[in-house]
C-alpha positions in Angstrom: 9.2 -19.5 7.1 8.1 -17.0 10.1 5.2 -15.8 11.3 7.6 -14.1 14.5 5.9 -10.5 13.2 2.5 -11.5 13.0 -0.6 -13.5 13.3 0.6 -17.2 13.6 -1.0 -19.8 11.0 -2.5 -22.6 12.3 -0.5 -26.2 11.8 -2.7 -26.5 8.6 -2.0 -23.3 7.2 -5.4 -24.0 5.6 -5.1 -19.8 4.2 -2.7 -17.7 4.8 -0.4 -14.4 3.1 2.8 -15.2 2.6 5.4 -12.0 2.3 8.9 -12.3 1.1 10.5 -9.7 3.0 13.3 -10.7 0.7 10.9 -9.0 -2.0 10.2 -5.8 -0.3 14.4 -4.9 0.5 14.7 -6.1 -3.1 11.8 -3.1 -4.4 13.5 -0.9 -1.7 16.8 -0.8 -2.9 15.6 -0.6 -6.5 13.6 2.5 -5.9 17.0 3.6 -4.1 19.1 3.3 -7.5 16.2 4.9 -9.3 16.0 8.0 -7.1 19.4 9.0 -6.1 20.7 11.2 -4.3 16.0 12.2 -3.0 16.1 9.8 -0.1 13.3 6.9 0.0 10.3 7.3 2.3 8.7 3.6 3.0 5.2 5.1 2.8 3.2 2.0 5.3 -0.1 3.2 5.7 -3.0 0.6 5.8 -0.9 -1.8 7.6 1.4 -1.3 4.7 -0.8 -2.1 2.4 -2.1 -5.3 3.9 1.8 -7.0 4.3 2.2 -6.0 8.1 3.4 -2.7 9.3 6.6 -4.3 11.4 7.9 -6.8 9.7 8.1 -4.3 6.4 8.8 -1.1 8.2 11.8 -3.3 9.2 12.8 -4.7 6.0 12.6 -1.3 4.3 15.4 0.7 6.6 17.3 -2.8 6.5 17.2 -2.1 2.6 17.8 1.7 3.1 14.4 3.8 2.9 15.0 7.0 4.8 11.8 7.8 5.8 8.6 6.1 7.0 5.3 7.4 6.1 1.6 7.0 7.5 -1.7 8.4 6.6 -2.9 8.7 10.4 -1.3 9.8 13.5 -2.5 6.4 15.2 -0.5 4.4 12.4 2.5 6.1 12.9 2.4 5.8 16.7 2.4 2.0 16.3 6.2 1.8 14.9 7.3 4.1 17.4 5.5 1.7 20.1 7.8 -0.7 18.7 11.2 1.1 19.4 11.4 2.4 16.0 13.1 5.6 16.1 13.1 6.5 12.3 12.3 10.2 10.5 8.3 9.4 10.4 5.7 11.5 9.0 1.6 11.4 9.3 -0.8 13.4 6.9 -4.1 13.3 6.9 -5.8 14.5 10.7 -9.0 15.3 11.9 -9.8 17.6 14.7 -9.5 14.6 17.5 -5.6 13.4 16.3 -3.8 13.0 18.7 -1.4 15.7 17.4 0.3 16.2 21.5 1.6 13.0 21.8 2.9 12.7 18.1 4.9 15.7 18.9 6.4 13.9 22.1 7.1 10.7 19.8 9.5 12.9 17.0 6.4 12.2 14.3 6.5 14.9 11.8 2.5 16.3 10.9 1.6 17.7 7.4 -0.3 20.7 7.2 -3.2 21.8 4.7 -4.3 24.6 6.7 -6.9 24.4 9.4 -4.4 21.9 11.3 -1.9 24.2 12.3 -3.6 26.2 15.2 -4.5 22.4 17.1 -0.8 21.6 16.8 0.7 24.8 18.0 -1.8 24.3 20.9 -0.7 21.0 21.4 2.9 21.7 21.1 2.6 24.1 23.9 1.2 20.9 25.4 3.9 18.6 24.7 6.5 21.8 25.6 8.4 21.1 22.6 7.8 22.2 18.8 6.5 20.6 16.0 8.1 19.6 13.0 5.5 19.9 10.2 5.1 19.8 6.4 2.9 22.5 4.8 1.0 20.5 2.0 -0.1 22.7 -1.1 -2.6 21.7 -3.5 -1.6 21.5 -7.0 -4.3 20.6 -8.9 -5.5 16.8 -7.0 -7.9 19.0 -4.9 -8.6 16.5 -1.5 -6.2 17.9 1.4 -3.5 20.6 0.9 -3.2 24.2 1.4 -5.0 26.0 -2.3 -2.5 28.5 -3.7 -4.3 31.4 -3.3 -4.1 30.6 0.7 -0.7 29.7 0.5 0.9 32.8 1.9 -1.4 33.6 4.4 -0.8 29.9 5.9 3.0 30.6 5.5 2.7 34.1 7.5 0.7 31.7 10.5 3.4 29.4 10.2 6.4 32.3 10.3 4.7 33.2 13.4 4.2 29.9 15.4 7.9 29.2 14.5 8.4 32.5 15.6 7.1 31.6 19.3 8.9 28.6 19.3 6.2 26.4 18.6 6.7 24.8 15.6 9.2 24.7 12.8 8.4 24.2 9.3 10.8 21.5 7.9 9.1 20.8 4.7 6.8 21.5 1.9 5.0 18.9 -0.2 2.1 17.5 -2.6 0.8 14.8 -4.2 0.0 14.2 -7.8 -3.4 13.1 -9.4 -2.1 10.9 -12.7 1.3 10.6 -12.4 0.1 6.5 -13.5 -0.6 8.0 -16.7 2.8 9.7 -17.5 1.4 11.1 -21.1 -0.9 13.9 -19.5 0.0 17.0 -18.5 -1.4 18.1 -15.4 1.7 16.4 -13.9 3.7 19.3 -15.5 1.6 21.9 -14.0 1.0 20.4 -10.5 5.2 20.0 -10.6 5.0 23.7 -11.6 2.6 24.7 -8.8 4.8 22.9 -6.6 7.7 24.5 -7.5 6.3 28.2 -6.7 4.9 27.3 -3.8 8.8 25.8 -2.8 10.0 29.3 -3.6 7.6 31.0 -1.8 8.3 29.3 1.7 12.1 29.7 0.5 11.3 33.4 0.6 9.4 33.6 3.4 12.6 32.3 5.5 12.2 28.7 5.7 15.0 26.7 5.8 13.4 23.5 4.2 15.1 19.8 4.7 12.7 18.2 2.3 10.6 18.7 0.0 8.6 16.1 -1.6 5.9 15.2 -4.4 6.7 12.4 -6.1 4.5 8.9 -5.2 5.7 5.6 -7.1 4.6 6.1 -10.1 6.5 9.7 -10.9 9.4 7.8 -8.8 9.3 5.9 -11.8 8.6 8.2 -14.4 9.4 11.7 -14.2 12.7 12.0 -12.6 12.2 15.8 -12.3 9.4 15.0 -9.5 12.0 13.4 -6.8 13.0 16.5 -4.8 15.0 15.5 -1.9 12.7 12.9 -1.0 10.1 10.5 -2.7 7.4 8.5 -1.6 7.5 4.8 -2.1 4.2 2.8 -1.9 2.9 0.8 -4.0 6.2 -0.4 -5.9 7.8 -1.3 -2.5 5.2 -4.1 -2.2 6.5 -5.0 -6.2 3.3 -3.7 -8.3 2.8 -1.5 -11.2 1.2 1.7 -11.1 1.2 1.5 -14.6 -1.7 0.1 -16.9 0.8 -0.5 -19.8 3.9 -1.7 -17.6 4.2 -4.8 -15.2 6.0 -5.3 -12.4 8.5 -7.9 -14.3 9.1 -5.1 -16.8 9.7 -2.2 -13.8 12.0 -4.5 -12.1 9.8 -4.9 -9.1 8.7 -8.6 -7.3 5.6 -8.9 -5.9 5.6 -9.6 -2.4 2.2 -11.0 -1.1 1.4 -14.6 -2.3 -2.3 -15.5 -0.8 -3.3 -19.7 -0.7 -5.7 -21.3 0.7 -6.1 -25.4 0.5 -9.3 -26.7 -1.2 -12.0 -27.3 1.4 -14.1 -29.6 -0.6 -14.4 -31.2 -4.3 -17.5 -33.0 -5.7 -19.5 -34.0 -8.8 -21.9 -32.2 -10.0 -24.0 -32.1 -12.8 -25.2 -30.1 -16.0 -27.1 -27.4 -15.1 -25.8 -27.1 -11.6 -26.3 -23.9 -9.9 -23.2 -22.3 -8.5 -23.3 -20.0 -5.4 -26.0 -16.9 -4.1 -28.4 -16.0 -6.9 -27.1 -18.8 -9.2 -25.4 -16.5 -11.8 -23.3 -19.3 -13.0 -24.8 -22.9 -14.1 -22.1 -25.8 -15.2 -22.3 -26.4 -18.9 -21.9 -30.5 -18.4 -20.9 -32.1 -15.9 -18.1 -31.2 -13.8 -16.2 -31.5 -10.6 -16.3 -28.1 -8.2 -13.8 -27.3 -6.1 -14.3 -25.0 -2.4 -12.0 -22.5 -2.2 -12.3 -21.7 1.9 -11.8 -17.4 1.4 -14.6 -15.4 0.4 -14.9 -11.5 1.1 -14.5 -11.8 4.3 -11.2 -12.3 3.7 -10.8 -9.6 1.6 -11.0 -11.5 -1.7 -13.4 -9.2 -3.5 -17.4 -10.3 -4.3 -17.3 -8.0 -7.5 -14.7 -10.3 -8.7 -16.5 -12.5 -11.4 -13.5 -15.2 -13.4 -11.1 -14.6 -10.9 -8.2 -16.8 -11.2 -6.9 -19.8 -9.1 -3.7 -21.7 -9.8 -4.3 -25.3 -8.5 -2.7 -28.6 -9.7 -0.4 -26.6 -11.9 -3.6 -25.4 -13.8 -5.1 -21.7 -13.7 -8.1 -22.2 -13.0 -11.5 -19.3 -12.6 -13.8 -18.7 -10.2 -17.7 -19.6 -10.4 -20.5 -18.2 -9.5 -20.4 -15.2 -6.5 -18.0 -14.9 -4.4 -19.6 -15.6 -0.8 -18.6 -14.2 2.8 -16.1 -17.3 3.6 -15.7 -19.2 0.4 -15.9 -19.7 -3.3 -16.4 -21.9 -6.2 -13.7 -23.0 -8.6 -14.7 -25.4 -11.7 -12.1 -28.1 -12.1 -13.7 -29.5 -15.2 -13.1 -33.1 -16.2 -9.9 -34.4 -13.5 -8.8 -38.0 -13.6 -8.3 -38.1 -9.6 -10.5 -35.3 -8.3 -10.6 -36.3 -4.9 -7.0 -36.2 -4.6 -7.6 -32.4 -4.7 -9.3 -31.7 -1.3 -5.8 -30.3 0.9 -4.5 -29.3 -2.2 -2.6 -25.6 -2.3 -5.2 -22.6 -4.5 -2.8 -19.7 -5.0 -4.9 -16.8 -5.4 -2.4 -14.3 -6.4 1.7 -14.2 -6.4 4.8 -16.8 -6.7 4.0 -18.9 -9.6 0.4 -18.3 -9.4 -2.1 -15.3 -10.9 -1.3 -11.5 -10.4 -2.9 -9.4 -8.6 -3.3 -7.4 -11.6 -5.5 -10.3 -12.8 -7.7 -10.0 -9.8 -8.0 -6.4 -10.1 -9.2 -6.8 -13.7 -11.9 -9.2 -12.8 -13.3 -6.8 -9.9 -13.4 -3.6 -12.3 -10.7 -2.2 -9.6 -6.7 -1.8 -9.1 -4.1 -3.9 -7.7 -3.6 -1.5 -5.0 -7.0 -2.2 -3.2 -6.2 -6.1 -4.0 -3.9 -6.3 -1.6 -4.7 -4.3 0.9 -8.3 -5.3 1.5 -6.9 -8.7 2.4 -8.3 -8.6 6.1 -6.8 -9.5 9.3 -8.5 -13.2 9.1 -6.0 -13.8 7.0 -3.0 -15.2 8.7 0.5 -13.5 7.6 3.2 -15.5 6.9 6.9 -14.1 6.7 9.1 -15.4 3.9 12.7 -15.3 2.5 12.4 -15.5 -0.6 10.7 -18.9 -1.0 8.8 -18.6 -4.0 11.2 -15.9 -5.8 14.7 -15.0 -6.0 16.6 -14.5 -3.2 19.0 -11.7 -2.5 22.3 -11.8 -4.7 
């Protein structure tokens, strides 16, 4: 074990995040096989969705990925701070981004529209031109160019490339239910997409990507990779899919959160459990202290979350407070034995994150990446999962 890319446990690893980097390559290369010859782009916003930036930005052009991604400029800049020198691209700016020196650092900017007078200014800045990806809007309608402004944003683009300002090396979208591969607005966003390619085609761009697909049409709809797709969620080994788990995708999760029980004791029927004292013990029980609460990213909405401890899955009692909560252990021959003892959360042998997600009303996605910075991470070769063949 390693915690050489990021915050360093203490000796008693009383909680931590452990991620098998071993997992991540693994989901990489997968996702490689699936989307042949569109090239991979390790999308890593979020801190990569709560598993470290560094460590997986690493493991993901160890296992091939041809492309990083990032929502924000500032993101972005944090690899190349690091001496990583990979194709990089950053979407989603506000008037303040700090578009001069992502120009200077080789970190390609999308475009929905209004974006593309600051960065020919600040390419004029940087003295060098741009590389940006127009973004059209096909039918998920937050950023993204609408197709009835999708010319006149091309003809502003022709003519900043035309001063040597910028140059327009890709077009690209997102899709709004691709996780639900039965409906068809995927079809017509794809053929939005595709007009909007020929278009820019037209209008004398010489495009080297073009991109729409997110995991779960990497997955699904094979006519959505393009020459590059974008690999998020499934990189970190989860399903985007209600119907499909990660097992059955051929995906390991790669985040396993513990903490070691802070405290056991007897309590009895009728016992109160926790802020408002929505749950009372039936008879009398032990209770166990689970030292993470949602301060540490485990969510309050959760209510019967799961906890694997002693080889039993256990659930969650009562609220779920700031720094801690409240597992009943029932009836336990040596309870005290307990305190010290390892509560997996989620991953390895223990609960999903799926399973979380289902007892806070929300998606594995947010599970993991809420998981906050109080939370030391903990780098892994595949300890608790297969290791590379």
């Amino acid at each position: 074990m390693s915690a050489e890319h990021g915050f360093a446990p203490g000796p008693d690893f009383e909680r931590r995040a452990e991620i098998d980097l071993s997992a991540i390559r693994d989901n990489v290369k997968r996702v490689i096989e699936l989307a042949a010859p569109a090239t991979v782009m390790a999308v890593l916003k979020a801190d990569a969705y709560g598993h470290g930036v560094l460590p997986v930005a690493a493991a993901a052009l160890k296992a091939g990925a041809g492309w990083l991604g990032f929502a924000h400029i500032s993101e972005a800049l944090v690899v190349r701070d690091a001496g990583i020198t990979a194709p990089t691209l950053a979407w989603l700016h506000t008037t303040d981004a700090p578009f001069a020196e992502a120009i200077a650092r080789n970190i390609d900017l999308g475009v929905s529209g209004w974006e593309l007078d600051y960065i020919a200014a600040a390419a004029k800045q940087a003295e060098r031109p741009a590389r940006v990806h127009l973004k059209i809007d096909t039918g998920l309608g937050r950023n993204g160019c609408p197709p009835a402004q999708w010319e006149r944003l091309l003809g502003a683009a022709a003519a900043y490339q035309e001063e040597g300002l910028l140059r327009v090396v890709g077009v690209f979208t997102h899709l709004a239910v691709a996780d639900e591969p039965d409906r068809g607005e995927t079809d017509q966003q794809l053929d939005v997409f595709r007009d909007a390619v020929s278009l820019a085609e037209d209008a004398g761009f010489d495009l080297e990507v073009r991109h729409a697909a997110n995991t779960p049409a990497i997955l699904s709809r094979p006519d959505a990779h393009f020459d590059l797709v974008r690999l998020g969620l499934g990189m970190y080994g989860l399903s985007p899919f209600a119907d499909q788990s990660s097992q059955e995708l051929g995906l390991r999760p790669a985040m396993r959160l513990v903490a070691r029980v802070a405290n056991v004791k007897k309590v009895p029927a009728g016992q109160g459990v926790s802020y408002g004292l929505t749950y009372r013990t039936d008879e009398e029980t032990w209770l166990a202290l689970i030292p993470m609460g949602y301060g540490d990213g485990v969510p309050r909405s959760a209510v019967e979350g799961p906890v694997l401890i002693d080889g039993r899955k256990l659930l969650s009692r009562g609220r779920i407070a700031m720094d801690q909560f409240v597992v009943d252990l029932g009836q336990v021959s040596d309870p005290t034995s307990l305190v010290g003892t390892e509560a997996v959360l989620f991953g390895g042998d223990g609960p999903s994150a799926d399973e979380w997600a289902a007892a806070a009303h929300t998606i594995n996605y947010e599970i993991v990446t809420r998981i906050s910075p109080r939370v030391p991470r903990l780098y892994v070769e595949g300890s608790w999962g297969p290791k590379d063949a």
